[in-house]
PyMOL commands that place a pseudoatom at each C-alpha (Angstrom):
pseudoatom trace, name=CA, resn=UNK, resi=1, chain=A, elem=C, hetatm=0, pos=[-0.022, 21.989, -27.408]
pseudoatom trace, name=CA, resn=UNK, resi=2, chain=A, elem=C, hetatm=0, pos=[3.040, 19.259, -27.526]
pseudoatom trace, name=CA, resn=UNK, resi=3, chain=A, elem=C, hetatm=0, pos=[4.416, 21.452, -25.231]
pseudoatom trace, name=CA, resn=UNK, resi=4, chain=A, elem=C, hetatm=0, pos=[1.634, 21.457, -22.565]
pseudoatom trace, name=CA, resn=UNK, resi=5, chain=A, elem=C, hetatm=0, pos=[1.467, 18.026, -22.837]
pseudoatom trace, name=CA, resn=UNK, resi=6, chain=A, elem=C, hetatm=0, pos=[5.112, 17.064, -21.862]
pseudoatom trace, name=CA, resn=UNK, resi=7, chain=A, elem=C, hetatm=0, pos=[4.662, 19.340, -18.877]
pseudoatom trace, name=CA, resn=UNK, resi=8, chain=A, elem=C, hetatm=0, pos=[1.653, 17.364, -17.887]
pseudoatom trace, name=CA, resn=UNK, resi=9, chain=A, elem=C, hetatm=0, pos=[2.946, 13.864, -18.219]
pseudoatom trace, name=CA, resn=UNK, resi=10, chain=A, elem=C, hetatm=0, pos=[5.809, 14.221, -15.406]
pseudoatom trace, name=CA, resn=UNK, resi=11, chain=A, elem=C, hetatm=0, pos=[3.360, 15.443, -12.784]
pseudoatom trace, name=CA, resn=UNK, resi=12, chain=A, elem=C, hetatm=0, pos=[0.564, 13.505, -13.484]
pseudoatom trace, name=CA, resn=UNK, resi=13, chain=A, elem=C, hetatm=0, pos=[3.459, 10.199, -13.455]
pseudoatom trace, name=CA, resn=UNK, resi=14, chain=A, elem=C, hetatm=0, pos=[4.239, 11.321, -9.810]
pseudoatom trace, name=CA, resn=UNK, resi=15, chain=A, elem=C, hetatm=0, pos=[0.901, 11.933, -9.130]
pseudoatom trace, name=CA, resn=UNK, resi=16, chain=A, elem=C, hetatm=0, pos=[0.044, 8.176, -9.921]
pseudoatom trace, name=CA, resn=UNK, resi=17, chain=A, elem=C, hetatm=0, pos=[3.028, 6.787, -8.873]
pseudoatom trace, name=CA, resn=UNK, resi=18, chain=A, elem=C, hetatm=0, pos=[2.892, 8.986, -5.057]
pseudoatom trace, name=CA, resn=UNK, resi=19, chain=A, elem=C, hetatm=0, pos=[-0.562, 7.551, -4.888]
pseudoatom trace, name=CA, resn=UNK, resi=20, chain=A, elem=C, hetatm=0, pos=[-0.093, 4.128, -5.370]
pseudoatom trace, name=CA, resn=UNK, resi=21, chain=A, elem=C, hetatm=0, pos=[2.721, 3.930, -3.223]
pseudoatom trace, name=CA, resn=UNK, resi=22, chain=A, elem=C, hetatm=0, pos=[0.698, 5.718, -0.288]
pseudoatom trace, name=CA, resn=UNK, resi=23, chain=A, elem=C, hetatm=0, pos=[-1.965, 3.467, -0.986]
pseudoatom trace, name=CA, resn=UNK, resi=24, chain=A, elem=C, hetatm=0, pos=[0.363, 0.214, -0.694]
pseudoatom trace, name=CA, resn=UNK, resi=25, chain=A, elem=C, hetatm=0, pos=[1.928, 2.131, 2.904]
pseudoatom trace, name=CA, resn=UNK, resi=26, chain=A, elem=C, hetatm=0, pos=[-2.062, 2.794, 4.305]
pseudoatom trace, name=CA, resn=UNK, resi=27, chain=A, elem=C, hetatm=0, pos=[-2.860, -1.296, 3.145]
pseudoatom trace, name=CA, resn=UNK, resi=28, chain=A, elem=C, hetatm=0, pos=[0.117, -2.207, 5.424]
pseudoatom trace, name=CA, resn=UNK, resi=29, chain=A, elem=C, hetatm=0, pos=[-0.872, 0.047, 7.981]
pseudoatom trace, name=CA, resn=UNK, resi=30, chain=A, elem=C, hetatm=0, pos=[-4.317, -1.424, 8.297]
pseudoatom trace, name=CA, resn=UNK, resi=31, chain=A, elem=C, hetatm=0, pos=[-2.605, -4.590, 8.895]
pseudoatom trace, name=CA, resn=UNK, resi=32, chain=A, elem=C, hetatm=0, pos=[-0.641, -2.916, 12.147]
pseudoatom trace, name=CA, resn=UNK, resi=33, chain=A, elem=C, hetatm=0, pos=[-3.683, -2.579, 14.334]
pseudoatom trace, name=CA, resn=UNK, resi=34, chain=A, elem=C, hetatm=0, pos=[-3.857, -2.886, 18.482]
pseudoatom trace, name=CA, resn=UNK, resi=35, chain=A, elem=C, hetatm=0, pos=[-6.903, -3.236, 20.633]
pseudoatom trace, name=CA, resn=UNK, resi=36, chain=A, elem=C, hetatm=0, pos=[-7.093, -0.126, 23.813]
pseudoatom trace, name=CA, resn=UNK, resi=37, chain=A, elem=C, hetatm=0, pos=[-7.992, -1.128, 26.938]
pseudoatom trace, name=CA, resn=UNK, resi=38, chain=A, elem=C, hetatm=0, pos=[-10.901, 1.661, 26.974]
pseudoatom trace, name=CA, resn=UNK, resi=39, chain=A, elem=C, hetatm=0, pos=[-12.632, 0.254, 23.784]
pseudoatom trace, name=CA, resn=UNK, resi=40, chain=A, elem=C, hetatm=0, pos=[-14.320, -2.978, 23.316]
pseudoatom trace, name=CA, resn=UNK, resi=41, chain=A, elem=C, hetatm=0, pos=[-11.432, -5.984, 21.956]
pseudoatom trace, name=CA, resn=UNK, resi=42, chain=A, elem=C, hetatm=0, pos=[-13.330, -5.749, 18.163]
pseudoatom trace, name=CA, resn=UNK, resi=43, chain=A, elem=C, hetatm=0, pos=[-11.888, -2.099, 17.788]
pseudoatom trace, name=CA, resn=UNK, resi=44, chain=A, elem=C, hetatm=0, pos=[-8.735, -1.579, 17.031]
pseudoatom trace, name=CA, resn=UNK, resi=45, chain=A, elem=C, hetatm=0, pos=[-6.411, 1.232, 16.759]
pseudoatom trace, name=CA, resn=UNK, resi=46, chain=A, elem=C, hetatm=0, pos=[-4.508, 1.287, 13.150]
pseudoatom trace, name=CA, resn=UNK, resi=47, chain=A, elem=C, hetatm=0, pos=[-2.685, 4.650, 11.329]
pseudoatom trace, name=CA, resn=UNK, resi=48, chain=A, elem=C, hetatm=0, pos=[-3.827, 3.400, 7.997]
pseudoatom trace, name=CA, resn=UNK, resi=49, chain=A, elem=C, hetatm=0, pos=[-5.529, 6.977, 7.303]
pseudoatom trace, name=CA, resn=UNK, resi=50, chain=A, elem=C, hetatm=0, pos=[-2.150, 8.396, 7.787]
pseudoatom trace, name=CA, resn=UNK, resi=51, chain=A, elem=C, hetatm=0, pos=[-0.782, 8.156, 4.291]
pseudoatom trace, name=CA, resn=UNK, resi=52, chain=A, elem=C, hetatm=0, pos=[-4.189, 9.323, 2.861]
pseudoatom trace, name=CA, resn=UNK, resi=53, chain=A, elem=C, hetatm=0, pos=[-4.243, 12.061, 4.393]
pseudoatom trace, name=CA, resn=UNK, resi=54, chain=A, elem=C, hetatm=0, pos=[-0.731, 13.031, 3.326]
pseudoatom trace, name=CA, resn=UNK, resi=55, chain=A, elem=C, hetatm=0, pos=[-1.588, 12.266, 0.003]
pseudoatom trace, name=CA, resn=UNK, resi=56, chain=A, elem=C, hetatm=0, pos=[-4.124, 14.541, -0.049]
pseudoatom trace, name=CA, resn=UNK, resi=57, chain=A, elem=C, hetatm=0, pos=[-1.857, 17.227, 1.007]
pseudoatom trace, name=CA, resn=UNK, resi=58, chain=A, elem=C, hetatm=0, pos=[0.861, 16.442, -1.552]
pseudoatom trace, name=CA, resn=UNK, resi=59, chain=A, elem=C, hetatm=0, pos=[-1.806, 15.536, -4.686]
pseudoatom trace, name=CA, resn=UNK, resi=60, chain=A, elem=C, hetatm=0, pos=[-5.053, 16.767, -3.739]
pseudoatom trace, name=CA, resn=UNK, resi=61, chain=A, elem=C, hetatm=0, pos=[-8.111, 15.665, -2.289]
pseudoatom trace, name=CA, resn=UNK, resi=62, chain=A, elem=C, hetatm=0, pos=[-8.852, 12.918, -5.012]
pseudoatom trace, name=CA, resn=UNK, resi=63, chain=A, elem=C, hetatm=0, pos=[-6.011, 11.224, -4.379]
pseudoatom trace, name=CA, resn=UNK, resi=64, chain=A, elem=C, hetatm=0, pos=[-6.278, 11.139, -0.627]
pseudoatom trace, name=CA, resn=UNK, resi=65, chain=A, elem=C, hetatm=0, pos=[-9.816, 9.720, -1.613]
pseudoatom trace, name=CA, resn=UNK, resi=66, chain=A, elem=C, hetatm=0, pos=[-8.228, 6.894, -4.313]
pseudoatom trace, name=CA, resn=UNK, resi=67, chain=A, elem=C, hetatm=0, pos=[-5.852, 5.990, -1.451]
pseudoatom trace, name=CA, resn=UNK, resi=68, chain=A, elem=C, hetatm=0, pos=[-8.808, 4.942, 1.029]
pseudoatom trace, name=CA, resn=UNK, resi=69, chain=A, elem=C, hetatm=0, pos=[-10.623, 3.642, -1.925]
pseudoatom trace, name=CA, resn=UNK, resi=70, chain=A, elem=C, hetatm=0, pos=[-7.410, 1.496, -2.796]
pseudoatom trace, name=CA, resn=UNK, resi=71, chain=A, elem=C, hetatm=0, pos=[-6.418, 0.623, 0.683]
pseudoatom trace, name=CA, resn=UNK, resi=72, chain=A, elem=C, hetatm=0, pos=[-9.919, -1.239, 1.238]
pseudoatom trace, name=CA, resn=UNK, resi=73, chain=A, elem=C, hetatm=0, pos=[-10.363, -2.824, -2.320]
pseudoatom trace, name=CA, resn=UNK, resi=74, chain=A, elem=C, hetatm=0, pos=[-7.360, -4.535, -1.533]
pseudoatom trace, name=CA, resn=UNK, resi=75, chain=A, elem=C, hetatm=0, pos=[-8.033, -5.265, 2.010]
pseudoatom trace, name=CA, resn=UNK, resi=76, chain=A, elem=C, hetatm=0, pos=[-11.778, -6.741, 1.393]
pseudoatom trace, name=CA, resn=UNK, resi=77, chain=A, elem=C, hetatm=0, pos=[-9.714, -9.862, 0.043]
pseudoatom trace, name=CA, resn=UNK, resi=78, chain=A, elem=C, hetatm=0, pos=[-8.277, -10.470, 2.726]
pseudoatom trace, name=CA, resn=UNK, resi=79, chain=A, elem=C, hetatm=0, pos=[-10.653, -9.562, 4.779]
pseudoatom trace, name=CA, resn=UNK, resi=80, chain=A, elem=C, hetatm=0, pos=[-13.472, -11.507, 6.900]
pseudoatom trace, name=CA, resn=UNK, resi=81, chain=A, elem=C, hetatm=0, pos=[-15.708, -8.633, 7.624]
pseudoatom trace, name=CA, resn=UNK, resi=82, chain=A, elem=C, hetatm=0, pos=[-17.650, -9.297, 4.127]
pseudoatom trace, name=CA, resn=UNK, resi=83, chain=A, elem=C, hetatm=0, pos=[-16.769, -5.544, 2.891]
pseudoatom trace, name=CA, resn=UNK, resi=84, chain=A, elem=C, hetatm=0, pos=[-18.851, -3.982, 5.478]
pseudoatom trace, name=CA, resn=UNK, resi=85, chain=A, elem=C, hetatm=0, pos=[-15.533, -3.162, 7.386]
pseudoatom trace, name=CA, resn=UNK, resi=86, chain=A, elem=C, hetatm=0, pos=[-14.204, -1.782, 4.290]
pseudoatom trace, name=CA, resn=UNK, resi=87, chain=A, elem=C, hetatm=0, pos=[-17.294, 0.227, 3.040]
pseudoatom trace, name=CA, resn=UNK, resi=88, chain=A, elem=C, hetatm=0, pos=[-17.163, 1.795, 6.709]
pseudoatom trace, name=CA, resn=UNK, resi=89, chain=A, elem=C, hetatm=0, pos=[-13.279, 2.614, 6.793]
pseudoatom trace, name=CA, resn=UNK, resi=90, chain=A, elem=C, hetatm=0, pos=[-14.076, 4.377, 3.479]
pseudoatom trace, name=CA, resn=UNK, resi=91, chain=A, elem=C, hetatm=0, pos=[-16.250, 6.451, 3.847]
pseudoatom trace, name=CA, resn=UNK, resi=92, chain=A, elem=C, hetatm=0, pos=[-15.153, 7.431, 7.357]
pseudoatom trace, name=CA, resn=UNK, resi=93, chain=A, elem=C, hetatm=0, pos=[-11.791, 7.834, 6.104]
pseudoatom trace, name=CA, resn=UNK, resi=94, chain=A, elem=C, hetatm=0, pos=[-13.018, 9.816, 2.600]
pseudoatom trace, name=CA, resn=UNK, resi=95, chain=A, elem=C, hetatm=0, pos=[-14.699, 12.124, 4.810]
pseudoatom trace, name=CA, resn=UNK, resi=96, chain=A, elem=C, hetatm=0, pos=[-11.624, 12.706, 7.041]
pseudoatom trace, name=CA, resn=UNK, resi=97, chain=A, elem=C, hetatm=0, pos=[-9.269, 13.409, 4.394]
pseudoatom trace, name=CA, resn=UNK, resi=98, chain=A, elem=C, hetatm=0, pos=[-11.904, 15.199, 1.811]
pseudoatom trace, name=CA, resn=UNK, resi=99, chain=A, elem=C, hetatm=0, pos=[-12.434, 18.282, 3.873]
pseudoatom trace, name=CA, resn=UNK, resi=100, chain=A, elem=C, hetatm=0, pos=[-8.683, 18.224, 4.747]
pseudoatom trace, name=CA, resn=UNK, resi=101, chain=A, elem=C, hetatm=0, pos=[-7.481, 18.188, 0.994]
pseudoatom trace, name=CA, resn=UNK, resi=102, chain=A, elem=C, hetatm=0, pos=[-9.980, 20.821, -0.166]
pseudoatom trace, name=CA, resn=UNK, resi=103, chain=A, elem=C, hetatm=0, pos=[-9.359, 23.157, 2.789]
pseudoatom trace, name=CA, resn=UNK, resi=104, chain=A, elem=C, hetatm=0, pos=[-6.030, 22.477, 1.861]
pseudoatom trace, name=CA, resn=UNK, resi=105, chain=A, elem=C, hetatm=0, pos=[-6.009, 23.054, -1.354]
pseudoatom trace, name=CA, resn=UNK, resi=106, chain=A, elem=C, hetatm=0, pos=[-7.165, 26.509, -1.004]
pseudoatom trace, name=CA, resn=UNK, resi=107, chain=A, elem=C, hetatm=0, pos=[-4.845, 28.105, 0.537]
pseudoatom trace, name=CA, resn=UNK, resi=108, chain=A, elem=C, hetatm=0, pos=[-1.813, 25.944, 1.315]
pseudoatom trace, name=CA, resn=UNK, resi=109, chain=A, elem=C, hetatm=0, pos=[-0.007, 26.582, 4.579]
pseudoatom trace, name=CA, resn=UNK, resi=110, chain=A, elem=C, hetatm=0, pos=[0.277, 25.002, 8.042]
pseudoatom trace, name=CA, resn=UNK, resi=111, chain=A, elem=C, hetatm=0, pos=[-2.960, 26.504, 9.389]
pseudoatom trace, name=CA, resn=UNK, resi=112, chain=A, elem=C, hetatm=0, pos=[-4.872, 25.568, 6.510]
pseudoatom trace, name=CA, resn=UNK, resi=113, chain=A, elem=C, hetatm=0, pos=[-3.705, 22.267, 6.669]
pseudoatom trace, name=CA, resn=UNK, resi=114, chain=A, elem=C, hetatm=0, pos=[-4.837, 21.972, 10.431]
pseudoatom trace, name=CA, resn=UNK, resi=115, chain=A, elem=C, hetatm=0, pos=[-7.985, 23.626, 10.091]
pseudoatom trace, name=CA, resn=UNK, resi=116, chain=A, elem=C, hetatm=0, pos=[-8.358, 21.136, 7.493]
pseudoatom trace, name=CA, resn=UNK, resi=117, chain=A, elem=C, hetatm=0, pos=[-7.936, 18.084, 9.007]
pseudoatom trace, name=CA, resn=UNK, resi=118, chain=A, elem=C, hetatm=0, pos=[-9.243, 19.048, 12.169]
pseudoatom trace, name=CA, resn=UNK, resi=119, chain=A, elem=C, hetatm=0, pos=[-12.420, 19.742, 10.698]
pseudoatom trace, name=CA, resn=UNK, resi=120, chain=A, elem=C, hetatm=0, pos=[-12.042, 15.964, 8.509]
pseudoatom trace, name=CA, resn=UNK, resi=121, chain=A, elem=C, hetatm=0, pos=[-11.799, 14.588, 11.903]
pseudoatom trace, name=CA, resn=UNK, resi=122, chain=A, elem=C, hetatm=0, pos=[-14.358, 16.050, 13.373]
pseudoatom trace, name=CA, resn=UNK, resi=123, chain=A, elem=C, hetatm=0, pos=[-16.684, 15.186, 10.396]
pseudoatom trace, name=CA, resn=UNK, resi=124, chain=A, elem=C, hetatm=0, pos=[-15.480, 11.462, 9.871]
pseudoatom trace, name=CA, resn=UNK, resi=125, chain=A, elem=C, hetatm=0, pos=[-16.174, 11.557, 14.235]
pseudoatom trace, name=CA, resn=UNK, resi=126, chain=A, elem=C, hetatm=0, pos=[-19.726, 12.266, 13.711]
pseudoatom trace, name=CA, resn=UNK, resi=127, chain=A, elem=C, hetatm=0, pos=[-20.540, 9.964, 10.475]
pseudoatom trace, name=CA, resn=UNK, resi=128, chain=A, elem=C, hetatm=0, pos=[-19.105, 7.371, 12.630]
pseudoatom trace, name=CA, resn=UNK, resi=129, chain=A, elem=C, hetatm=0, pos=[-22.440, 6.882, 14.701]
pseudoatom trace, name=CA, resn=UNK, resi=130, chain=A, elem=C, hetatm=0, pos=[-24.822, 6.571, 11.335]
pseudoatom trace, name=CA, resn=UNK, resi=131, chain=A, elem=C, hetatm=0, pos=[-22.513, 4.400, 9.542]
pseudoatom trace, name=CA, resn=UNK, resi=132, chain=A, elem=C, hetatm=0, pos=[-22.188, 1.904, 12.363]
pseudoatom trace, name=CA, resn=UNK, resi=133, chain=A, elem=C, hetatm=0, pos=[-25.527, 2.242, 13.810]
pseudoatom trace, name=CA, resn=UNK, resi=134, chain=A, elem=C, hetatm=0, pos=[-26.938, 1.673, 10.429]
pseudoatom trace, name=CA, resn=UNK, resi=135, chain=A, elem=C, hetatm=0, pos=[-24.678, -0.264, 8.353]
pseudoatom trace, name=CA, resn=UNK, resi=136, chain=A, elem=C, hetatm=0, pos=[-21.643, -2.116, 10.386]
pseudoatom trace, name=CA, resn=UNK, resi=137, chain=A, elem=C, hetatm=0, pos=[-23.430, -3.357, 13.747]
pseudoatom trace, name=CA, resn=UNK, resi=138, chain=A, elem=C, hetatm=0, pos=[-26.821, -4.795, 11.726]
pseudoatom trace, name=CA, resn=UNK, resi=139, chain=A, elem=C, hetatm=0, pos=[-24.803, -7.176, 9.598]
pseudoatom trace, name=CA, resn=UNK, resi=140, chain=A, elem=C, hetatm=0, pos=[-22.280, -7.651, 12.865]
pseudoatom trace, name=CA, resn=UNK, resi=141, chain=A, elem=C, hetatm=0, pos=[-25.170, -9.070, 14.743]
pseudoatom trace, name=CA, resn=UNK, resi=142, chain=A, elem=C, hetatm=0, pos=[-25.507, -11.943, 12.334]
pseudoatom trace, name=CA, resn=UNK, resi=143, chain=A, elem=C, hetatm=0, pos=[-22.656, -13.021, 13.829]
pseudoatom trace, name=CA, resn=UNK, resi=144, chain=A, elem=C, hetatm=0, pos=[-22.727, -12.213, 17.359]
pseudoatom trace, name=CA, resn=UNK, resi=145, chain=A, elem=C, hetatm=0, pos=[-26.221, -11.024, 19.032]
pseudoatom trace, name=CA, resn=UNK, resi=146, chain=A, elem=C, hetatm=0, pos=[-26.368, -7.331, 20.077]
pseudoatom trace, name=CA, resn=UNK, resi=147, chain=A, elem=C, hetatm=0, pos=[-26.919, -7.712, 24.016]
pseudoatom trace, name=CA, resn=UNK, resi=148, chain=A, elem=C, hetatm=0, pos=[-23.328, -9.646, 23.484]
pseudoatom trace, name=CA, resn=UNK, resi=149, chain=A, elem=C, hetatm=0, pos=[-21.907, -6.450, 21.598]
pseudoatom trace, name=CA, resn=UNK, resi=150, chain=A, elem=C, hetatm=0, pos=[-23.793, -4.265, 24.001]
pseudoatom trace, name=CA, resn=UNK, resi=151, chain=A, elem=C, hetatm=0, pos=[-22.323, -6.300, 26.919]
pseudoatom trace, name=CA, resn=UNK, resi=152, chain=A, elem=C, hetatm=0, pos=[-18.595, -5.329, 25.841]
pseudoatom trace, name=CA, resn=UNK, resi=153, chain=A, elem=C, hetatm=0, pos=[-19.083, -2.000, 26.057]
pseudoatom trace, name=CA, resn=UNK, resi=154, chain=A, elem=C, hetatm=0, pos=[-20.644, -2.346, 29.583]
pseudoatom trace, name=CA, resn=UNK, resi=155, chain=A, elem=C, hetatm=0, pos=[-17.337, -4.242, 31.018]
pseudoatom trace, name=CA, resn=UNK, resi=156, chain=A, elem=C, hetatm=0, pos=[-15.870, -0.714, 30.178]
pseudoatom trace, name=CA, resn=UNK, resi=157, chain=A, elem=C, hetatm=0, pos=[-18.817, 1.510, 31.061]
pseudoatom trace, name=CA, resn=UNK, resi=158, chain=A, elem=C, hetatm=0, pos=[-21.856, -0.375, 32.549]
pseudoatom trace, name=CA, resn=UNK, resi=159, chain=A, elem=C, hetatm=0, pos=[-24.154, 2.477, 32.675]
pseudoatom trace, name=CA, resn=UNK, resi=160, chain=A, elem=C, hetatm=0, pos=[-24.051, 2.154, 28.560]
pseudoatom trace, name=CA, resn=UNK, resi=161, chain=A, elem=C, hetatm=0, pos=[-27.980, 0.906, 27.906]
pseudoatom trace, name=CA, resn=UNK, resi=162, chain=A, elem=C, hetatm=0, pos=[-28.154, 1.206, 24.110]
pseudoatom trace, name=CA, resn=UNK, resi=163, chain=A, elem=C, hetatm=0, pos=[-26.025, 0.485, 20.880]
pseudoatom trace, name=CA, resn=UNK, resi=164, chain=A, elem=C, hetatm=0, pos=[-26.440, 4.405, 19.765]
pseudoatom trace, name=CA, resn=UNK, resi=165, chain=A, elem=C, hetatm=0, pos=[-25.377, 5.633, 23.644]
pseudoatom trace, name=CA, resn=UNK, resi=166, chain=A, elem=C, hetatm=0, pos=[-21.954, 3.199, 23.084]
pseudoatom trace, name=CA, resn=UNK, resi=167, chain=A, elem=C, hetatm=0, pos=[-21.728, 4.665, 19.656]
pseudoatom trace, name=CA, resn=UNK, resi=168, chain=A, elem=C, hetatm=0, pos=[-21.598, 8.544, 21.148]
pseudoatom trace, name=CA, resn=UNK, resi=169, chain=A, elem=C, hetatm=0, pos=[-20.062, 7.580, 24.573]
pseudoatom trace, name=CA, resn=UNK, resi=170, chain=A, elem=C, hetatm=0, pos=[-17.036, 5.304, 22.649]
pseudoatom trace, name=CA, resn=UNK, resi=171, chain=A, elem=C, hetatm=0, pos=[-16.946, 5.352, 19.043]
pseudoatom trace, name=CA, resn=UNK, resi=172, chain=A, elem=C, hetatm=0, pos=[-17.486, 9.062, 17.976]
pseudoatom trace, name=CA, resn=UNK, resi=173, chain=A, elem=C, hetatm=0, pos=[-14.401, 9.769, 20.321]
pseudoatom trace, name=CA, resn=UNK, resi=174, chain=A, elem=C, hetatm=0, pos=[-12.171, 7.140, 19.481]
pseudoatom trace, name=CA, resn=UNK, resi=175, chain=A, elem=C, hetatm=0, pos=[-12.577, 8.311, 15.799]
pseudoatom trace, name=CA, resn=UNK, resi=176, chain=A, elem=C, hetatm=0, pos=[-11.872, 12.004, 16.550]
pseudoatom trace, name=CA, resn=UNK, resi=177, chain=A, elem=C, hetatm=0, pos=[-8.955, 10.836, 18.322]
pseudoatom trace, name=CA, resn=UNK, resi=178, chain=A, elem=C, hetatm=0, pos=[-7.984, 7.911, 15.564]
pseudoatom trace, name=CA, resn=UNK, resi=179, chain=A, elem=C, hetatm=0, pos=[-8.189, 10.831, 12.994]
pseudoatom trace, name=CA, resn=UNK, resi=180, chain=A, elem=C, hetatm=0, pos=[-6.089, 13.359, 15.279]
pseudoatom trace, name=CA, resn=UNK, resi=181, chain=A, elem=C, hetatm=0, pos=[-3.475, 11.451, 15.657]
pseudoatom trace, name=CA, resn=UNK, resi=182, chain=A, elem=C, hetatm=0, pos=[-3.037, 11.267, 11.973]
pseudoatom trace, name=CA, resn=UNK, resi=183, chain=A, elem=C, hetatm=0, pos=[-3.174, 14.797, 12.437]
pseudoatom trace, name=CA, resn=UNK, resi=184, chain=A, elem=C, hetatm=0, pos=[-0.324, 15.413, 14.024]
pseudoatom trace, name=CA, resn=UNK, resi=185, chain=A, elem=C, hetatm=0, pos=[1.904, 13.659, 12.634]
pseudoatom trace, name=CA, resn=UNK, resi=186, chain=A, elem=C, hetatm=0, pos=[1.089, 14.990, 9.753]
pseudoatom trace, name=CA, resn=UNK, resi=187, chain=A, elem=C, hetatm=0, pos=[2.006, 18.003, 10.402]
pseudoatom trace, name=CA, resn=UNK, resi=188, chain=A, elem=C, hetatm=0, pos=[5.378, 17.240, 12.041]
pseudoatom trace, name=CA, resn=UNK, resi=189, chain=A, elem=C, hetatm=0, pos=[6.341, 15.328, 8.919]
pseudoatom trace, name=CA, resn=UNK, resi=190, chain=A, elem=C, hetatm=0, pos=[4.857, 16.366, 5.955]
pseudoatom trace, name=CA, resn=UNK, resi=191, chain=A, elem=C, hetatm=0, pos=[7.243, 20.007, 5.576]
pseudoatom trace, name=CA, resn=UNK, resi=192, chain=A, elem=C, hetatm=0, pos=[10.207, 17.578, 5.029]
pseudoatom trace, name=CA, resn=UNK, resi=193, chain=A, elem=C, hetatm=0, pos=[8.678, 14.674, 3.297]
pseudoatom trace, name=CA, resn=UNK, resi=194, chain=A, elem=C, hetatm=0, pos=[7.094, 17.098, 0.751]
pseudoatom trace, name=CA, resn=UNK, resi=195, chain=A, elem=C, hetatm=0, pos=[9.806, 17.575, -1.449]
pseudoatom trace, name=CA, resn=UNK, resi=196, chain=A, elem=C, hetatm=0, pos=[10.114, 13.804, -1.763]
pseudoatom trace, name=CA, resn=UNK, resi=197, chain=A, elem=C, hetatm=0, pos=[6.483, 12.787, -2.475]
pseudoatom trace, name=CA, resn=UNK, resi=198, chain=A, elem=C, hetatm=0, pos=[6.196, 15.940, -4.952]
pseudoatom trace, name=CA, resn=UNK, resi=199, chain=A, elem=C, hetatm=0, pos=[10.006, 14.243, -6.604]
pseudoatom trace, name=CA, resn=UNK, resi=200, chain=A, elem=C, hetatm=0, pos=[8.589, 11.127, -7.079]
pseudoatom trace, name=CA, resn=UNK, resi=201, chain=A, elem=C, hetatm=0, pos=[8.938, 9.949, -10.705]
for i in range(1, 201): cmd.bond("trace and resi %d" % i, "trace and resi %d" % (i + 1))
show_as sticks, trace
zoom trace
């Protein structure tokens, strides 16, 4: 029993200690955010789900879930968005890195690990049109009106009519391809920074 124990404690310490520090690298990485020309100026490209992802990889899908879950605790203080920005980069980014980790998980090698995240990214891609539709734009409008919102994405594309055709025509893509980039780097770096992030102690 003492001896199961002791071989416990140094994993689970790099466990915890991986985790936080991925979680401290995606908060900074939310912070490194630029606008695209093909997306309204309020959306904004960051890499924060970058280091959940990994951390899913290295520790498992719960940790690549803590990481999100950390990343936006921390940024809804600093944050004007009143959480809603957070609760939506959550759950988007849970649902990326979830299927990823489990997939993962399973059977660990590189195709795994793409099928994985492909399919995270083409989950987190779809929630993206409930969670804005019904969560992020109805408390945005209390702060600018929705023909205003609606009006940005027509500068781009002014056939767009409706808030749900700009959330399928812009959003649901730019979170696929948010998520794939993530993706790939991922999968160029992770073989070599495995050893490190599975060292950690």
């Amino acid at each position: 029993m003492n001896e199961t124990n002791a071989e416990k404690k140094p994993v689970n310490t790099r466990v915890i200690t991986g985790t936080a520090m991925l979680s401290a690298l995606a908060f900074i990485l939310m912070y490194l955010e630029f606008p695209l020309p093909i997306m309204p100026s309020f959306i904004k490209l960051d890499f924060s789900d970058l280091p959940a992802l990994i951390g899913a990889f290295a520790y498992g899908p719960i940790a690549g879930v803590l990481i999100e879950l950390i990343k936006n605790v921390l940024h809804m203080f600093v944050s004007q968005s009143g959480a809603v920005g957070e609760l939506s980069n959550f759950m988007l980014g849970a649902l990326f890195v979830l299927p990823a980790g489990i997939i993962y998980k399973r059977k660990k090698n590189k195709k795994s690990a793409i099928i994985g995240a492909l399919a995270g990214a083409v989950i987190s891609a779809l929630a993206s049109i409930p969670s804005n539709y019904f969560i992020v734009y109805p408390v945005y409008t209390a702060f600018m009106p929705m023909d205003a919102i609606i009006g940005m994405y027509q500068a781009i594309r002014p056939s767009t009519s409706s808030l749900l055709e700009a959330l399928i025509v812009f959003n649901a893509p730019f979170t696929f391809c948010k998520e794939l980039i993530s993706v790939i780097i991922t999968v160029v770096i992770y073989k070599p920074l495995s050893p490190i992030l599975k060292g950690i102690n």
